[in-house]
C-alpha positions as CSV (number, residue, x, y, z in Angstrom):
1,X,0.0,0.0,0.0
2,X,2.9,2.5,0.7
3,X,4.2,1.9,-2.4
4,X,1.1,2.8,-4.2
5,X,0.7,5.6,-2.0
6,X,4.3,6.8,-2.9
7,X,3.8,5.9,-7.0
8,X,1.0,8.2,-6.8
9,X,2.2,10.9,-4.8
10,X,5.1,10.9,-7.7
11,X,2.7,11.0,-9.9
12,X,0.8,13.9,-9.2
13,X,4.6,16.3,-8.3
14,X,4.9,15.1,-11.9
15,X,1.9,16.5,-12.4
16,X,2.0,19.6,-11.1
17,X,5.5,20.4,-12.6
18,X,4.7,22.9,-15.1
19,X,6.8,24.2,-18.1
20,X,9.2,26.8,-16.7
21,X,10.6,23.8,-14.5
22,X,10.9,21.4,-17.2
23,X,13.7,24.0,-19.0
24,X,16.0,21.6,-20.1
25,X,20.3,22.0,-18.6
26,X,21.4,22.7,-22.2
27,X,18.8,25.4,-22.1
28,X,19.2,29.1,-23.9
29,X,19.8,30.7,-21.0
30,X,23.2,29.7,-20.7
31,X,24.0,31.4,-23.6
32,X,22.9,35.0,-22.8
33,X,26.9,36.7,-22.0
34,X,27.1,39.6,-20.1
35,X,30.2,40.0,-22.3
36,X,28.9,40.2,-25.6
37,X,25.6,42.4,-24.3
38,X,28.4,44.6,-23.1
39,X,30.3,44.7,-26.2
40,X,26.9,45.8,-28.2
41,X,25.7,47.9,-26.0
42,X,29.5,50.0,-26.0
43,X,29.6,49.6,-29.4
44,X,26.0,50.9,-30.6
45,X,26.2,53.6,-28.0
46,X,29.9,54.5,-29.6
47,X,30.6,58.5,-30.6
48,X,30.3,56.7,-33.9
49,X,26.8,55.9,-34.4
50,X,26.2,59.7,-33.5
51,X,23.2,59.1,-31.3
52,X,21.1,56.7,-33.4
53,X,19.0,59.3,-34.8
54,X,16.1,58.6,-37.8
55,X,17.4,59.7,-40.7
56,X,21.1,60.3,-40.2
57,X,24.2,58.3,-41.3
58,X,23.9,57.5,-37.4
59,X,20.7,55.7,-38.3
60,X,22.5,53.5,-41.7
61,X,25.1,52.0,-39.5
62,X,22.4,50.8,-36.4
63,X,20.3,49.4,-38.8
64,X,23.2,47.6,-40.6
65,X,24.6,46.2,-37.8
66,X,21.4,44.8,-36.7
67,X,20.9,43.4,-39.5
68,X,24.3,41.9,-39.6
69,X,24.4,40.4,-35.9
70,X,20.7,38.9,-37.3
71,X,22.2,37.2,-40.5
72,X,25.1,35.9,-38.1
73,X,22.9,34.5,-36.2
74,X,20.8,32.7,-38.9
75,X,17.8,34.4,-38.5
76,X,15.1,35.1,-41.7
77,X,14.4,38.5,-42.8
78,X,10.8,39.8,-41.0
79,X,9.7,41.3,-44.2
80,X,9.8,39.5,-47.0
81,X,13.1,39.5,-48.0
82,X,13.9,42.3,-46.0
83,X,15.4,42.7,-42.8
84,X,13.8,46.4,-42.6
85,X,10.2,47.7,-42.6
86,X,10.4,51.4,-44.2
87,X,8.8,54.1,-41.8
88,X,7.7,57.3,-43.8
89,X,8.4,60.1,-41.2
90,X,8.7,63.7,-41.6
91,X,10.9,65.8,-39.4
92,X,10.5,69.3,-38.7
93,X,12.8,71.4,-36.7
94,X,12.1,74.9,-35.8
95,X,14.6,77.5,-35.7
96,X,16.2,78.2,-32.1
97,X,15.7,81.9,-32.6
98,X,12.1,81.5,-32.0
99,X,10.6,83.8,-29.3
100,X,7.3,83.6,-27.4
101,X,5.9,86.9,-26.5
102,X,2.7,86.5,-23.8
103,X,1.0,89.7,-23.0
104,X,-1.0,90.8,-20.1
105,X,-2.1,94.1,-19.7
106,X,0.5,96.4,-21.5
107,X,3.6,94.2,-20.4
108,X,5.2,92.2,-22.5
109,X,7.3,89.0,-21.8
110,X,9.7,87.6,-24.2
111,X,10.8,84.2,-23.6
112,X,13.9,82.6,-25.0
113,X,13.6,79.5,-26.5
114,X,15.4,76.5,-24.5
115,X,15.9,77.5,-21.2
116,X,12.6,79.5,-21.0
117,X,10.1,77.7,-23.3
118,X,10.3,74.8,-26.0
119,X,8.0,75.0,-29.1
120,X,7.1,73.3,-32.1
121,X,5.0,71.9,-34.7
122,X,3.4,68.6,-36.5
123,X,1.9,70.9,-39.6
124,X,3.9,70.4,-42.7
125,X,4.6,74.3,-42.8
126,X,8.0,76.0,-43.6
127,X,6.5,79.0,-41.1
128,X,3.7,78.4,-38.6
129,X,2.4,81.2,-36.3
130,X,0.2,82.0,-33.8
131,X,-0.6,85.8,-33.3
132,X,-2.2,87.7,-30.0
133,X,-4.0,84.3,-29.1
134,X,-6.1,84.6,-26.0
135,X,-4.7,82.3,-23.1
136,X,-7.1,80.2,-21.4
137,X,-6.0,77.8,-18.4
138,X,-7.8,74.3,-18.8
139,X,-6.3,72.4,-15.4
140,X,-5.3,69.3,-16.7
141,X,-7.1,69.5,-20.4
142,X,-8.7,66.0,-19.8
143,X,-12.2,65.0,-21.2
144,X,-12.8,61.1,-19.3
145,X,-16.3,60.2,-19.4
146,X,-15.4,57.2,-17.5
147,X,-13.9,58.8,-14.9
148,X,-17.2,62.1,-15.2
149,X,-14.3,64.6,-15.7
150,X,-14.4,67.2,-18.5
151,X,-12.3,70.3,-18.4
152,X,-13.7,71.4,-21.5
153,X,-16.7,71.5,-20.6
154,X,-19.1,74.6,-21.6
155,X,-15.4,76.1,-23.7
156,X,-14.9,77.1,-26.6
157,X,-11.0,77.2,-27.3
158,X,-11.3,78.0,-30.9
159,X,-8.4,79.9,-32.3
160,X,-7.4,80.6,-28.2
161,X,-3.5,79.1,-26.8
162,X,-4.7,76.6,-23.9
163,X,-2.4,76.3,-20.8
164,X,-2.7,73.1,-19.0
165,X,-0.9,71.0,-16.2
166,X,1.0,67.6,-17.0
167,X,0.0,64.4,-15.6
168,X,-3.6,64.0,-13.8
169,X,-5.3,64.7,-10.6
170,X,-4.9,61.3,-9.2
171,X,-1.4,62.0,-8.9
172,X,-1.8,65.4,-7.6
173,X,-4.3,64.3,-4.8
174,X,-2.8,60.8,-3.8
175,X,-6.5,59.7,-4.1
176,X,-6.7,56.0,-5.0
177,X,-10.5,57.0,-6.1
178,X,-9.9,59.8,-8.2
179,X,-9.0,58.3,-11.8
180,X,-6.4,55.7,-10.6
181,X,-4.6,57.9,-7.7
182,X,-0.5,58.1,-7.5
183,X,-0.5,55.7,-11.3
184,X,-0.4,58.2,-14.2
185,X,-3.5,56.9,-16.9
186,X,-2.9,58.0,-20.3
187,X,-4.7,61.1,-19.8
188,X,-1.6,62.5,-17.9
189,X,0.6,62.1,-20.6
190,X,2.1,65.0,-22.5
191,X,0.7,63.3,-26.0
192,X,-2.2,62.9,-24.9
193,X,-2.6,67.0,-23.9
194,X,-1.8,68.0,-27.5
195,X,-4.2,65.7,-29.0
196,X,-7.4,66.2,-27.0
197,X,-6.2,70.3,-27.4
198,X,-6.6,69.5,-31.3
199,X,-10.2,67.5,-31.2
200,X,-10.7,70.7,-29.2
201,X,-9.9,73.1,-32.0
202,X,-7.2,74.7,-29.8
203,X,-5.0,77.0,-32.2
204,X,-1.8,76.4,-29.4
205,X,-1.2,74.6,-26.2
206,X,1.2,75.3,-23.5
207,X,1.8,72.8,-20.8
208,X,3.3,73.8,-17.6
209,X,6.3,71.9,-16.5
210,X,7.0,70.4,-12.8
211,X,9.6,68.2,-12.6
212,X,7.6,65.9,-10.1
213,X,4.5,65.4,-11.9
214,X,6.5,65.2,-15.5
215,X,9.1,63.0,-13.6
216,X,12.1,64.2,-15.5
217,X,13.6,67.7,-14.9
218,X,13.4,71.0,-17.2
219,X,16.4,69.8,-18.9
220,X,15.1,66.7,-20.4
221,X,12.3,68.9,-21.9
222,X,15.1,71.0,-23.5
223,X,17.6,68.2,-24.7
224,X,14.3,66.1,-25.9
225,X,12.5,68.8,-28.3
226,X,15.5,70.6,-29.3
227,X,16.1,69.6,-33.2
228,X,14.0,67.7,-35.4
229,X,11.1,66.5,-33.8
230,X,9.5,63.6,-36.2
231,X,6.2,62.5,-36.5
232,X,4.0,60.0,-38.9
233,X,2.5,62.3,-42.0
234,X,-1.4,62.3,-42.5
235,X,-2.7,63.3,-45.9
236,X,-3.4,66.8,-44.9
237,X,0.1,67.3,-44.0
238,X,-1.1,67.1,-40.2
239,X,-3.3,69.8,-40.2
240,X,-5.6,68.6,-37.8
241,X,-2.9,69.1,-35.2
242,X,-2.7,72.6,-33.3
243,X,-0.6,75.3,-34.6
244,X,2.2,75.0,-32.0
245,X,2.8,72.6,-29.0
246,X,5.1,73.7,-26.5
247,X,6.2,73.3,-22.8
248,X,7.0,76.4,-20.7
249,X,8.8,76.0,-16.5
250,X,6.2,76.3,-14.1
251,X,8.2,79.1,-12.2
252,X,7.6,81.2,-15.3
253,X,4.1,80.6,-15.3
254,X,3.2,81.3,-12.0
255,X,4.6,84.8,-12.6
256,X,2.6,85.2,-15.4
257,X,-0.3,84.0,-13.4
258,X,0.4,86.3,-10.5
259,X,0.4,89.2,-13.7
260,X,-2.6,88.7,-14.5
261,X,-4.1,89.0,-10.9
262,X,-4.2,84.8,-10.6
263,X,-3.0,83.0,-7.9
264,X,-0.7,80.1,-9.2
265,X,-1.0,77.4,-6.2
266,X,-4.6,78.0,-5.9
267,X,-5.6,77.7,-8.9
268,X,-3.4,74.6,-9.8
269,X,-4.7,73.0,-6.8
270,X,-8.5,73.7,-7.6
271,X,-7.6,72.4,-11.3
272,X,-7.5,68.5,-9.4
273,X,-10.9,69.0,-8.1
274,X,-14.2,68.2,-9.9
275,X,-15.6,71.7,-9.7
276,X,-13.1,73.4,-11.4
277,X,-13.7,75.7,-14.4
278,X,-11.6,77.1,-16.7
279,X,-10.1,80.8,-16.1
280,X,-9.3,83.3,-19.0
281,X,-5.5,84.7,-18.1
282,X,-6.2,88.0,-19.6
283,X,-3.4,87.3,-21.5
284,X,-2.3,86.4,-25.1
285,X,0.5,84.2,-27.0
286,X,2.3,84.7,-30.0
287,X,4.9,82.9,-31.1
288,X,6.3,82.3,-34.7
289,X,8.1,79.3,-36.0
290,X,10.3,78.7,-38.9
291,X,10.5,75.6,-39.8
292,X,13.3,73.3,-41.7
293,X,11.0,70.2,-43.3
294,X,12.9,67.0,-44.1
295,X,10.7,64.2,-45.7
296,X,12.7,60.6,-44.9
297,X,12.3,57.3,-44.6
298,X,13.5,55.3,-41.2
299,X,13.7,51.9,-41.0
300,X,12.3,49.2,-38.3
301,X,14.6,46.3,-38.2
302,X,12.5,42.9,-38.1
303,X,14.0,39.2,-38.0
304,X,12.0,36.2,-37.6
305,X,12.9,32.7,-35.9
306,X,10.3,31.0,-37.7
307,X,8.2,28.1,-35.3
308,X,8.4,24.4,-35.5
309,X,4.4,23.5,-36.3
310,X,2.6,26.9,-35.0
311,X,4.9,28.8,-37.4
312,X,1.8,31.1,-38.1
313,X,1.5,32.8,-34.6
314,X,4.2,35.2,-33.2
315,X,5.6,35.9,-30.4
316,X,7.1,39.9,-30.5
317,X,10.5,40.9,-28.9
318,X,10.8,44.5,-29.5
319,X,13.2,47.2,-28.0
320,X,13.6,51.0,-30.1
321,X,17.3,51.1,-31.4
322,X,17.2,54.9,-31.6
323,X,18.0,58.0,-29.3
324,X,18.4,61.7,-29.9
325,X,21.7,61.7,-32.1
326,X,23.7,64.9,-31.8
327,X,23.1,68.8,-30.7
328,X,26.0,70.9,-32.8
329,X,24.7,73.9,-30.5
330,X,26.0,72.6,-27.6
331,X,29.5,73.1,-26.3
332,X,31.5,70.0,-25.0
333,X,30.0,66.6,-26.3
334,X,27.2,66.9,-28.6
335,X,26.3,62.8,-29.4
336,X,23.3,61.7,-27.0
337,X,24.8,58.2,-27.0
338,X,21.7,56.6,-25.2
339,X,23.5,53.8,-24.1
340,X,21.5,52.6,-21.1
341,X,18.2,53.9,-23.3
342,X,18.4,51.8,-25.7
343,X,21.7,50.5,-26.9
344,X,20.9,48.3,-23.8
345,X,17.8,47.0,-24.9
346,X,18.9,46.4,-28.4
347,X,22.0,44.5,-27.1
348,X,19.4,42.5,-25.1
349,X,17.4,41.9,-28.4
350,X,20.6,39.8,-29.7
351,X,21.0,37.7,-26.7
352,X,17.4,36.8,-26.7
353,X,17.6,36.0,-30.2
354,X,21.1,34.3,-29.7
355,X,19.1,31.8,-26.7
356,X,16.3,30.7,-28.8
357,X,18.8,29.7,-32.0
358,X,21.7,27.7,-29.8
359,X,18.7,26.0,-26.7
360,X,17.9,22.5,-27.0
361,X,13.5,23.4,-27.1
362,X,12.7,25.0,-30.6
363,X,9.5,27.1,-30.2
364,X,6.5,25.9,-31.8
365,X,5.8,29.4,-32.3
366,X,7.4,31.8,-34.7
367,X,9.7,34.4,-32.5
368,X,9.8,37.9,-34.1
369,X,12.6,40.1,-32.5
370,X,11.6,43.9,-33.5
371,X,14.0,46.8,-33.1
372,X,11.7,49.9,-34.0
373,X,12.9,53.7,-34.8
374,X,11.6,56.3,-33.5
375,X,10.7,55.7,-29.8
376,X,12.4,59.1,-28.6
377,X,9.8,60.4,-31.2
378,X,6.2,59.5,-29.7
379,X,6.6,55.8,-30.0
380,X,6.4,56.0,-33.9
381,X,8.4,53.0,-35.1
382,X,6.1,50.7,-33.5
383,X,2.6,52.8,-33.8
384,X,3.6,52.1,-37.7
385,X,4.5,48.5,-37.3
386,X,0.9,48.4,-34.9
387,X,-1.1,50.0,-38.1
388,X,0.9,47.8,-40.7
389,X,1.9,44.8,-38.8
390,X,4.2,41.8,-40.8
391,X,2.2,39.6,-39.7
392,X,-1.9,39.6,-38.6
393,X,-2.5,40.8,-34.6
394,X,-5.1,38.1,-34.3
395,X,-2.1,35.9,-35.0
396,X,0.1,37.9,-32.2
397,X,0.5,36.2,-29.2
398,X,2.2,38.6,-27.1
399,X,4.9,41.5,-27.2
400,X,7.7,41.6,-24.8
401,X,9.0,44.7,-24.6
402,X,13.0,46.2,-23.5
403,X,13.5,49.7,-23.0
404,X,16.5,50.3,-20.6
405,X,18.5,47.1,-19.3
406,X,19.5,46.9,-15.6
407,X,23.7,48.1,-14.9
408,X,23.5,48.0,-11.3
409,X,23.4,44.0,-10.3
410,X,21.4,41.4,-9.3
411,X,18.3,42.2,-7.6
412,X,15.5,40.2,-5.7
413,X,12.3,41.1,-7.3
414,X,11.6,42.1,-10.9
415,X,9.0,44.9,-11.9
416,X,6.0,44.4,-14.3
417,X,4.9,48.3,-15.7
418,X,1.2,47.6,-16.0
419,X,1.0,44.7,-13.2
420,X,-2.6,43.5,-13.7
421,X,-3.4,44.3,-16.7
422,X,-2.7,41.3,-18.2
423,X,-2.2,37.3,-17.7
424,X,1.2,37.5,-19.3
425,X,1.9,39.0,-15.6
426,X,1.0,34.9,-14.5
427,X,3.8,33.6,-16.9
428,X,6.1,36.2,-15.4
429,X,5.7,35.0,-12.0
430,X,6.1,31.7,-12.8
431,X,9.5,32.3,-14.3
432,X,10.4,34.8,-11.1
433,X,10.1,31.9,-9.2
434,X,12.3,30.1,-11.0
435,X,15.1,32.2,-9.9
436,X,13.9,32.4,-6.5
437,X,12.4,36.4,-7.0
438,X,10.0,38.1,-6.5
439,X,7.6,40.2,-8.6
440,X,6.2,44.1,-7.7
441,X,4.2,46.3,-9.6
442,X,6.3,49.7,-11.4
443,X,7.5,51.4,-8.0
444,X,6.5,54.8,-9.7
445,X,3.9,54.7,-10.9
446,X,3.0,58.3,-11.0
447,X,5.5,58.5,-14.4
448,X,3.1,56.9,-16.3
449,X,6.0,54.5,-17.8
450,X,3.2,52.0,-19.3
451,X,2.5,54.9,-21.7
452,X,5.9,55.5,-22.5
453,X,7.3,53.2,-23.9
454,X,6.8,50.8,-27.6
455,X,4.8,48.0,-25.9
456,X,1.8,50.6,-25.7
457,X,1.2,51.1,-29.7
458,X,0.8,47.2,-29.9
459,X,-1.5,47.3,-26.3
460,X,-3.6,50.0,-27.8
461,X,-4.4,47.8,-30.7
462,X,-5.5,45.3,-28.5
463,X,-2.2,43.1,-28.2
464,X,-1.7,41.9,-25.1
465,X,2.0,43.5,-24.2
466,X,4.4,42.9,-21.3
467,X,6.5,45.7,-20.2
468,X,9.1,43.9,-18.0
469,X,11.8,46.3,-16.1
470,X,14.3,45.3,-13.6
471,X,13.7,45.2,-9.5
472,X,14.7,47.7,-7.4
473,X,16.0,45.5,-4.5
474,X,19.4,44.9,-5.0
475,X,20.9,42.3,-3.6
476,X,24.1,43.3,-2.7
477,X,23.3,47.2,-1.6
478,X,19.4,46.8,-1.2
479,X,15.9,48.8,-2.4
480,X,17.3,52.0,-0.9
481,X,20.8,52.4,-2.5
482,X,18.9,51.1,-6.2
483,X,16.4,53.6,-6.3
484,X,18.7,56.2,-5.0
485,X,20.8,54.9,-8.3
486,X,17.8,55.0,-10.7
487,X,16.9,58.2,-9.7
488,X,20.7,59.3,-10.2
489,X,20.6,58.2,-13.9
490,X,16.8,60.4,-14.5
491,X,18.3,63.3,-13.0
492,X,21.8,63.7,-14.5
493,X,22.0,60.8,-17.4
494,X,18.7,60.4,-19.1
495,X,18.3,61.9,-22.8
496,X,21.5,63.9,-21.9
497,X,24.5,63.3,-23.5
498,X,26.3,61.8,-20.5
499,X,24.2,58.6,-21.0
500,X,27.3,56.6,-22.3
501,X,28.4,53.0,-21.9
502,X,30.5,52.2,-18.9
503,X,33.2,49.4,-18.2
504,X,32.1,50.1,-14.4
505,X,28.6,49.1,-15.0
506,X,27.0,45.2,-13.5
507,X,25.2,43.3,-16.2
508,X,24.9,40.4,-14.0
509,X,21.0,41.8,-13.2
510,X,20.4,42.2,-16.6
511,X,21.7,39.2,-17.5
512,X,19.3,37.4,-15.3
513,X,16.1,39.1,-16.7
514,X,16.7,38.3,-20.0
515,X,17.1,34.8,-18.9
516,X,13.7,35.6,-17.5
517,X,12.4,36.9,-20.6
518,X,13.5,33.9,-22.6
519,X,11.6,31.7,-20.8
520,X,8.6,33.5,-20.6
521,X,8.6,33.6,-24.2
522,X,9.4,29.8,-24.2
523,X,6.3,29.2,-22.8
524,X,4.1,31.4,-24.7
525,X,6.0,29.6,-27.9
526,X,4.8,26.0,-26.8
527,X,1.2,26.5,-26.3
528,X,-1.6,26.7,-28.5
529,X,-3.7,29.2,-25.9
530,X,-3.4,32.9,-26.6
531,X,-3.3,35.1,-23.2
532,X,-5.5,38.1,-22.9
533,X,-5.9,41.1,-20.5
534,X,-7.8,40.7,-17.7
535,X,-11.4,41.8,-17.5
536,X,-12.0,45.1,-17.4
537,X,-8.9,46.4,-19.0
538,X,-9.5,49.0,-21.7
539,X,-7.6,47.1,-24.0
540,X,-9.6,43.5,-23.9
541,X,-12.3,44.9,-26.0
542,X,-10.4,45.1,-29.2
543,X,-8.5,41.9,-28.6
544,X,-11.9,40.0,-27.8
545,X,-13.2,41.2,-31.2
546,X,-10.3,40.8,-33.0
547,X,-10.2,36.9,-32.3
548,X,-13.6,36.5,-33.0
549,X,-13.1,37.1,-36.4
């Protein structure tokens, strides 16, 4: 009888064992190096791929040597024959001598572009203006039905320059039941501003910059929109969009505010309340912007691992290969290297790829690795591959997206942006506990990095997308000195030239998510189920329709 007892209880361990602990010894883990992600990652963020930008000789040689590392590998073209997917862009850059004049009263205050306001434009236009344009302040600018906020409501911002606040009044009250508290929802995002301003019929929008609620300081603003600012071309040549979108320091608000008889705190504190209405500043805008207009095509780079007997569904890899190139205005360096965002990533593209080809389990899915353009942009690359996709979204299991590898260590607990929107967050888990860690939703949430990010074109379109960072509990120096470290890199690294590749950095962290990544996307390749988001997510409507079909 004991032996039946103990056959059975074998049995059912047997049972229970599930995929992620059947990963063979000769698995593709072992073959992710920390050396070789290193020697990408220092040489795509080298002086001589001059930033990565769209359209420069910067972008020829990324491409290139994607495609090259790809081919060495043996993996098939994505497109065709192609290893790229062409992305029509146009890039407009307006002329630093730009200056904004608002008026209030009979003073007039001249603001110099860069350290006092940024500006620019998506209209096709060599010169685009806006002339004595009444200046309204809309709070935040968000119309949410589902959340019974409208700070529209009762306007009429025709031809008028509207001033709103960045991010949303959940994170400016802390209240978990106002929109979704400390988490940013789309609606805080700077993107989202200039677009609900243009359904508006806004002629110009100004948002006011804090660093808290922006999360990054005035100088990322400034190194970010300084030079050609790209965008996807409409038929109209994107007249639809306001006249000019532009940023201007909060300090310098409030004293145009407290011109016009306003009170600055108040009235940015009433704008997170429900009762708020908009208020005239009895002042105008005019600005005027000449533009240089450069029509080009960038380039997504796409190879394919192609699946064993399911070679018709897809599983997505994707990280954004570009950054912000070079300034020749400023003094000192000028190349915005990006080499934590996203030389990083990209390097963590070819590891991922390099696992699948040399492990001993061949996916019975296809595996698509996508490096996209245009991320610095507004997420272009892969809002393009979203709208034209290589292969059918209905056919799309998942996307597993990289944007900035961790170069600090191991850590015990990995962070999902988006935890809960989606059951890829179960396969995650499941691989955490493979390597003993533990999993915790984005520790910021107030930055609103779900929406930042190339994951979000393909969630938008209903694909269910995983947004996987590293932990912030390091296990060497602990949760304190990692954040402090993170925090380090926003304030004095990101999108500023000084992001460059260092021999000092600790791959050993990242090293270990990829491994993560790999065989979360091993598991997804053996099934035949397709995950979905969870119930109630805004996204699971267009995913539930698309399958139907």
């Amino acid at each position: 009888m004991k032996k039946i007892l103990w056959a059975l209880f074998a049995v059912a361990i047997i049972l229970t064992i599930d995929i992620f602990n059947k990963v063979p010894p000769k698995t593709g883990t072992t073959a992710i190096s920390a050396t070789r992600l290193a020697q990408n990652i220092k040489i795509l963020a080298s002086d001589k791929f001059e930033g990565r930008a769209p359209g420069t000789p910067g972008e020829v040689k990324t491409i290139n040597f994607l495609k090259q590392q790809f081919q060495k590998l043996g993996l098939k073209p994505g497109n065709g024959d192609s290893y790229f997917q062409g992305v029509k862009m146009v890039g407009i850059t307006a002329s630093p001598d730009a200056v904004m004049k608002i008026t209030v009263g009979n003073a007039v205050t001249s603001l110099k572009y860069g350290p006092q306001f940024m500006a620019w434009t998506e209209r096709v236009r060599d010169r685009v203006s806006v002339a004595d344009s009444p200046m309204v302040f809309v709070g935040y600018g968000i119309v949410a039905p589902e959340y019974n906020w409208n700070d529209y409501k009762g306007l009429d911002v025709r031809g008028k320059t509207v001033v709103v606040m960045v991010n949303d009044p959940g994170f400016a009250t802390k209240n978990p039941k106002l929109f979704t508290g400390n988490a940013m929802t789309y609606y805080g995002r700077w993107t989202y501003k200039y677009e609900e301003a243009a359904r508006q019929g806004a002629a110009a929008v100004i948002i006011i910059h804090e660093t808290k609620p922006a999360a990054y300081p005035w100088a990322v603003v400034q190194g970010s929109w300084t030079g050609p600012q790209f965008s996807l071309e409409s038929a109209d040549g994107n007249m639809s969009q306001v006249k000019v979108e532009s940023w201007i320091p909060g300090k310098i608000m409030a004293k145009i505010f407290a011109a016009a008889g306003l009170d600055y705190a108040k009235l940015t504190a009433q704008a997170a309340t429900r009762d708020f209405k908009a208020v005239p500043l009895k002042a105008t805008m005019s600005v005027a912007l000449k533009n240089t207009i450069r029509h080009v095509v960038s380039n997504n780079v796409v190879a394919v691992m192609p699946g064993t007997d399911e070679a018709d569904q897809y599983i997505i890899y994707m990280a954004h290969w570009d950054h912000l190139g070079r300034n020749r205005a400023l003094k000192g360096d000028q190349i915005y290297n990006g080499a934590a965002d996203n030389a990083s990533g990209v390097a963590g593209l070819i590891e991922l790829a390099n696992a699948f080809l040399t492990g001993r389990e061949k996916p019975r899915r296809s595996i698509m690795f996508l490096s996209v353009t245009a991320e610095e942009q507004g997420l272009l690359g892969s809002e393009y591959y979203a709208r034209h996709p290589l292969v059918p979204l209905d056919k799309t299991v998942a996307a597993i997206n990289m944007d900035t590898l961790n170069t600090y260590g191991k850590t015990s607990d990995v962070t999902i942006v988006g935890y809960g929107n989606s059951e890829l967050d179960d396969y995650v888990n499941a691989a955490a506990r493979m390597q003993k860690r533990t999993v915790n939703p984005d520790p910021e949430p107030e930055k609103g990095s779900f929406y930042r990010s190339d994951h979000f074109s393909l969630a938008k379109h209903g694909v269910p997308a995983l947004y996987f960072k590293s932990g912030v509990d390091n296990i060497k120096h602990g949760r304190k000195w990692m954040l402090a470290k993170i925090a380090d890199y926003t304030t004095n690294r990101y999108h500023k030239p000084t992001d460059e590749y260092s021999a000092n950095w600790n791959l050993s962290g990242a090293v270990e998510d990829l491994q993560l990544m790999y065989v979360v996307g091993l598991k997804l390749s053996e099934e035949s189920s397709f995950p979905n988001w969870r119930k109630g997510n805004e996204f699971r409507a267009k995913r539930d329709a698309m399958m139907k079909k």
